[in-house]
C-alpha positions in Angstrom: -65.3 -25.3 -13.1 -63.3 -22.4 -12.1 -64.3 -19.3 -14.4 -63.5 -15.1 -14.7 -65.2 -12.2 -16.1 -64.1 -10.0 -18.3 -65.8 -6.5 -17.5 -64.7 -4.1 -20.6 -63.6 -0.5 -20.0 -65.2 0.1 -23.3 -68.5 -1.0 -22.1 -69.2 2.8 -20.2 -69.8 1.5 -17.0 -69.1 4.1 -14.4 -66.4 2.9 -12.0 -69.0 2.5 -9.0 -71.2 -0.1 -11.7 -67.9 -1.4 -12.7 -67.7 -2.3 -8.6 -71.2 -3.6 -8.6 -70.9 -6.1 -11.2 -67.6 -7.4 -9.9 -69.5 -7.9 -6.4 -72.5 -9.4 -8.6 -69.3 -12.3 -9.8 -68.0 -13.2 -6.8 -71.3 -13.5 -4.9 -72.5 -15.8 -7.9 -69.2 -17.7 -7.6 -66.8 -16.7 -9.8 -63.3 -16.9 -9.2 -61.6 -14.2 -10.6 -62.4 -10.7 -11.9 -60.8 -9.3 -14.4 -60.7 -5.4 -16.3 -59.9 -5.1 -20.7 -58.5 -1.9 -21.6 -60.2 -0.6 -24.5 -60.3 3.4 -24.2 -60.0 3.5 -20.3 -57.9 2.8 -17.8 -58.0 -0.9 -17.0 -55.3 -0.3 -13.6 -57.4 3.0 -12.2 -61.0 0.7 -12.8 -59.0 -2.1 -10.9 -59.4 -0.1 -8.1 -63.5 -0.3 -7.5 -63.3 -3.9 -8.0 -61.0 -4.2 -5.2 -63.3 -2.1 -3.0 -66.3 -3.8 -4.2 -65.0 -7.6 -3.6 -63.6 -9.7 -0.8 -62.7 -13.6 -2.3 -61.7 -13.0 -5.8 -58.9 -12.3 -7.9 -58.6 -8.8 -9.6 -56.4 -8.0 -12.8 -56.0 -6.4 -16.1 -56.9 -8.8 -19.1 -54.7 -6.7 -20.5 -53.4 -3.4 -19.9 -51.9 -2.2 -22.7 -47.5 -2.4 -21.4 -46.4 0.3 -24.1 -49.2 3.5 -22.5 -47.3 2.7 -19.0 -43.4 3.2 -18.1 -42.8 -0.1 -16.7 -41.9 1.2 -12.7 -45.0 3.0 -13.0 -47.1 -0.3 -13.8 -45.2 -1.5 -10.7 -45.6 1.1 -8.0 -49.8 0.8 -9.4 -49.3 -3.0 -8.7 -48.3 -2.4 -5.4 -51.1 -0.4 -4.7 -53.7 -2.9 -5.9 -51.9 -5.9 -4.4 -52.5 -4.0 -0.9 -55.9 -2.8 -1.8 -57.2 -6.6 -2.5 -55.1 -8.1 0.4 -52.9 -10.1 -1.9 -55.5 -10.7 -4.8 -54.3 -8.9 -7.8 -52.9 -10.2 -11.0 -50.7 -7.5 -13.1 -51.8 -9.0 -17.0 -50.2 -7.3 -19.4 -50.0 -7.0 -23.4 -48.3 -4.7 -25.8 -51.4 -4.3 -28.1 -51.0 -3.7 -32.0 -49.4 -1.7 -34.4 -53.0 0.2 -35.5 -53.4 0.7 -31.5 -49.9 2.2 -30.8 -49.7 4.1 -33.8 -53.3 5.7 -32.4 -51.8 6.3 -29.0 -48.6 8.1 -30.9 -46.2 5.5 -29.9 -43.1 5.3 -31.9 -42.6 1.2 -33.4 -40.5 -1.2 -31.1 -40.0 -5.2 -31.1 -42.6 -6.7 -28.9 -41.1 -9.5 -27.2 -37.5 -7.7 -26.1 -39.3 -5.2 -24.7 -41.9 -7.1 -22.7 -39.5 -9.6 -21.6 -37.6 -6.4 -20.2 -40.5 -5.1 -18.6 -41.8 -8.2 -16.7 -38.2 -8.2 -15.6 -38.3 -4.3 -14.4 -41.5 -5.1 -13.0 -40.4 -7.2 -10.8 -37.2 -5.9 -9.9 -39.2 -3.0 -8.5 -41.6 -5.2 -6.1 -38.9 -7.0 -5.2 -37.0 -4.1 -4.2 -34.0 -5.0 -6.6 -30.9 -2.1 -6.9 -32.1 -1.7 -10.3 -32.5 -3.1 -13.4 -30.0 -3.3 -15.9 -30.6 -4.3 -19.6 -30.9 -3.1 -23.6 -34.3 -1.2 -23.7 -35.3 -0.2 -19.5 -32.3 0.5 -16.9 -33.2 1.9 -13.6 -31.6 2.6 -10.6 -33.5 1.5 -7.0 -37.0 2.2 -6.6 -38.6 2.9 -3.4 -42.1 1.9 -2.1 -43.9 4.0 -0.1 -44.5 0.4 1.9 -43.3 -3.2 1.1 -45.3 -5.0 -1.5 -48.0 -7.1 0.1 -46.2 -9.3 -2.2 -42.6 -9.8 -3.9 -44.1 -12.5 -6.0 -46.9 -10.7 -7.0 -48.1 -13.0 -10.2 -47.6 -11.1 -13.9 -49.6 -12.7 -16.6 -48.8 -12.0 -20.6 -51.1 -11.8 -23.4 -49.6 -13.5 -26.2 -51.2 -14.9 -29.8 -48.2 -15.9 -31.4 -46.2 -19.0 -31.1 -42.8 -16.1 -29.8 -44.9 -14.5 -27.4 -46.5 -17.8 -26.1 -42.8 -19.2 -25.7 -42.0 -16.3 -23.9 -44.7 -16.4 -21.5 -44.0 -20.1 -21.0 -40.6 -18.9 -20.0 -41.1 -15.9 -17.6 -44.4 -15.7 -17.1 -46.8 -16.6 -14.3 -49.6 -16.8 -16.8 -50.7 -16.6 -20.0 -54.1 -14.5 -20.9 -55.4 -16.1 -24.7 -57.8 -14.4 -27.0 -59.5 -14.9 -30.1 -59.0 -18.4 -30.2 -61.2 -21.5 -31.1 -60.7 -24.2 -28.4 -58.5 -26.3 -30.8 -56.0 -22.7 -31.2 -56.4 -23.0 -27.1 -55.1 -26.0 -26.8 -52.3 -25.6 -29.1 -51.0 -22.5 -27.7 -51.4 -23.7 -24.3 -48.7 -26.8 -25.2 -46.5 -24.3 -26.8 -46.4 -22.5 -23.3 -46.1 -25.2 -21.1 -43.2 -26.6 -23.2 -41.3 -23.5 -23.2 -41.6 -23.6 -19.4 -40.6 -27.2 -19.5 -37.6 -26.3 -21.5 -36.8 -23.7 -19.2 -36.7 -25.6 -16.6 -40.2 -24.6 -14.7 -43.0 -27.0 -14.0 -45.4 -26.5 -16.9 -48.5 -26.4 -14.6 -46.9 -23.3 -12.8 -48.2 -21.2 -15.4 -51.5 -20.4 -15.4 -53.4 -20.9 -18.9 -56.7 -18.0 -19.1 -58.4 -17.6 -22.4 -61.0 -15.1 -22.8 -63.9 -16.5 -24.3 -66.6 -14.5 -25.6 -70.1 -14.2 -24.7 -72.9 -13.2 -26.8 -76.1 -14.6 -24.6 -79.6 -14.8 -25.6 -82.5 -17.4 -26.4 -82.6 -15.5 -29.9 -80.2 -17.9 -31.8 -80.5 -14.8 -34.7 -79.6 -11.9 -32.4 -76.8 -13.9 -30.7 -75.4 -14.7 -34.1 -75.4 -11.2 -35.3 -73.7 -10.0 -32.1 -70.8 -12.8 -32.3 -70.4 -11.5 -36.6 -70.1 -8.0 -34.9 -67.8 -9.3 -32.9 -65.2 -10.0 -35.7 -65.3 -6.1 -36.6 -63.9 -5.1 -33.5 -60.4 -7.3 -34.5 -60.6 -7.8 -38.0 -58.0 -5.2 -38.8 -55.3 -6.6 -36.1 -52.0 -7.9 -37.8 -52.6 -11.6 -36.3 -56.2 -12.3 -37.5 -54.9 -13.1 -41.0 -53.4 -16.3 -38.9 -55.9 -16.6 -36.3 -59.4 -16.4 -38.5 -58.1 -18.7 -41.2 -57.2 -16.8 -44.0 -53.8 -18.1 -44.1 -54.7 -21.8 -43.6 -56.1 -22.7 -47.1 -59.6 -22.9 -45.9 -61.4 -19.7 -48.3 -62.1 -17.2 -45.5 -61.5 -13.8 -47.1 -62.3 -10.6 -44.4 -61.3 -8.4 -47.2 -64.9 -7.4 -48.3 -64.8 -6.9 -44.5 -62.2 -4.9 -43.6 -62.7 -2.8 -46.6 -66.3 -1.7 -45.8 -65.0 -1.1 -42.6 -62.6 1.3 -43.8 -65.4 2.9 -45.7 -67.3 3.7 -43.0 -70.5 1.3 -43.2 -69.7 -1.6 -40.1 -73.2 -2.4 -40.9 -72.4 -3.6 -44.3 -69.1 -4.9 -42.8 -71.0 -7.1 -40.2 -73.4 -8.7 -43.2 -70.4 -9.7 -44.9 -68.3 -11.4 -41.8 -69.2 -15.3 -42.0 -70.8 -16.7 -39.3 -67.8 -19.7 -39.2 -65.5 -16.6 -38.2 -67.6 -16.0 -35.8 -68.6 -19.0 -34.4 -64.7 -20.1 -33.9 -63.6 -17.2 -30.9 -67.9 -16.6 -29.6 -70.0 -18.6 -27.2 -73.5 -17.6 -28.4 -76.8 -18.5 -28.1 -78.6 -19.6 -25.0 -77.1 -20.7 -21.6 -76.8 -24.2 -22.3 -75.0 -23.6 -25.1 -72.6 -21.0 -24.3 -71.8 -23.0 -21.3 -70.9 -26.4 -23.4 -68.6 -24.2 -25.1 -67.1 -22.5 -22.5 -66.7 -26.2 -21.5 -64.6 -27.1 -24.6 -62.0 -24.5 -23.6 -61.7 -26.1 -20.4 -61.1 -29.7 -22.2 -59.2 -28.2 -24.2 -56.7 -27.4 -21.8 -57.7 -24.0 -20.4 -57.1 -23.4 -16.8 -59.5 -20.4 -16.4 -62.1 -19.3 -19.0 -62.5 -15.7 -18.6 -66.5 -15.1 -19.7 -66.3 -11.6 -22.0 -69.8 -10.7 -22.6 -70.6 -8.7 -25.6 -73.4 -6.5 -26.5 -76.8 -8.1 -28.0 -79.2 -5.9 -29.3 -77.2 -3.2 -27.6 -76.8 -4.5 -24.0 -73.5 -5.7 -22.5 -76.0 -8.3 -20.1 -73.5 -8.3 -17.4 -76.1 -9.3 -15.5 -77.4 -12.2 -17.2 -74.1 -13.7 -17.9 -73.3 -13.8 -14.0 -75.9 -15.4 -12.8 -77.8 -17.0 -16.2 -74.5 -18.5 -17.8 -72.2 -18.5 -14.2 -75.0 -20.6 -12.9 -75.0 -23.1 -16.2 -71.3 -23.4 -16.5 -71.4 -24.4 -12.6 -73.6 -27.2 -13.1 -71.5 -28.4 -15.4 
């Protein structure tokens, strides 16, 4: 089974460890590497696992679209598409409303303006006269040298059924999150109808889903870890959908989100139910992270993309590359 990893910019690595757990991957057989933005840059920590690796594929799973003028994501494209030889993967989001508003920028519709910027994107690597349309227009953009690639492959996050259209439409990928491997499977036949329907062969388009991780023979401290798991998204506008709270089924993350607010995540994490939890978190012991990694794939996911999360305060890179890689490759 073909599987990524996730390595989080929020996990304070230091680009050179950053490097050495990607090279840690693809030595253990992984076959694709990938960077989440949380409060770094995920493009600039692209850049030592490109130096650090030789067979894999490199990308952003996601890089926040709105922080980044959309030539700019391009011309850094460019850059890491020659650094890897022809290995990167430009995976792009626009985030949330609580994000944005943190990063002061101003409200915009989502889908017009990524659609735009995929397009702008690759205008620029393709070395297009410009780009003409409602929210980007540019005029010619130079390279300092030609792309190692004009088809360099952009992949968009997308939770909704819009944004999943969308990415069935334009997109050479889709990058999934937060999702049980029924929600999986769902949203990857809403994108590869949308790519039938525009006329592109379905299996074109790449389905990733991050899945994850929280690893340990301590079914209790796994547990916990994949509850604290919940805090970190339970104020996004789409978990309403996504957790069950709109489906009839009694979840309620208010108590959550509101001791959240307060200032006590521990409280907040004892009040997150473990069904939450257990719908978007492999956790527990190999064998059992890997079986559900495995449901993604049967599912219909292309490429699970292994996120580990902290247990008891370590991230376990480590251990999830060669402890769970190794499981999920018996498989």
């Amino acid at each position: 089974m073909q599987v990524g990893l996730s390595i989080a910019s929020h996990s304070g690595l230091p680009p050179a460890a950053v490097g050495a757990v990607a090279a840690l991957a693809e030595e253990a057989g992984f076959g694709a590497v990938f960077v989440a933005e949380g409060h770094g840059d995920a493009l600039a920590l692209c850049h030592p696992v490109a130096a650090a690796t030789r067979r894999v594929r490199v990308g952003t799973a996601i890089a926040n679209a709105a922080l980044r003028p959309p030539v700019l994501a391009a011309k850094t494209a460019a850059q890491l598409d020659h650094a890897t030889d022809g290995r990167f993967v430009l995976g792009l989001g626009v985030a949330n409303t609580i994000m944005n508003d943190r990063f002061g920028i101003a409200p915009f519709a989502p889908l017009p303006m990524i659609e735009e910027y995929v397009g702008v994107v690759r205008a620029v690597l393709g070395g297009s006269p410009g780009f003409d349309g409602q929210v980007y227009r540019t005029g010619m953009v130079p390279l300092d040298s030609p792309p190692a690639r004009s088809c360099l492959p952009v992949y968009l996050a997308a939770l909704g059924p819009r944004m999943l259209a969308l990415a069935g439409r334009i997109a050479d990928g889709v990058i999934l999150n937060l999702m049980t491997p029924a929600q999986a499977g769902a949203a990857a036949g809403v994108v590869r109808a949308a790519a039938a329907s525009a006329g592109r062969d379905p299996a074109s388009v790449e389905i990733a889903c991050v899945v994850h991780c929280a690893l340990s023979s301590d079914p209790a401290l796994a547990a916990s870890a994949a509850r604290a798991m919940v805090l970190r998204y339970v104020l996004h506008p789409a978990v309403p959908r996504l957790f069950g709270e709109l489906d009839g089924s009694g979840v309620d993350l208010g108590p959550v989100r509101e001791l959240l607010l307060a200032g006590d995540p521990s409280g907040a994490i004892g009040r997150v139910p473990q069904g939450v939890a257990d719908g978007f978190v492999a956790h527990g012991d190999a064998a059992r992270c890997a079986g559900r990694v495995a449901e993604y794939r049967a599912a219909g996911v292309d490429l699970p993309v292994l996120f580990p999360v902290p247990v008891g305060g370590d991230w376990g890179y480590e251990k999830v590359i060669s402890v769970l890689g190794g499981a999920i490759g018996a498989l």
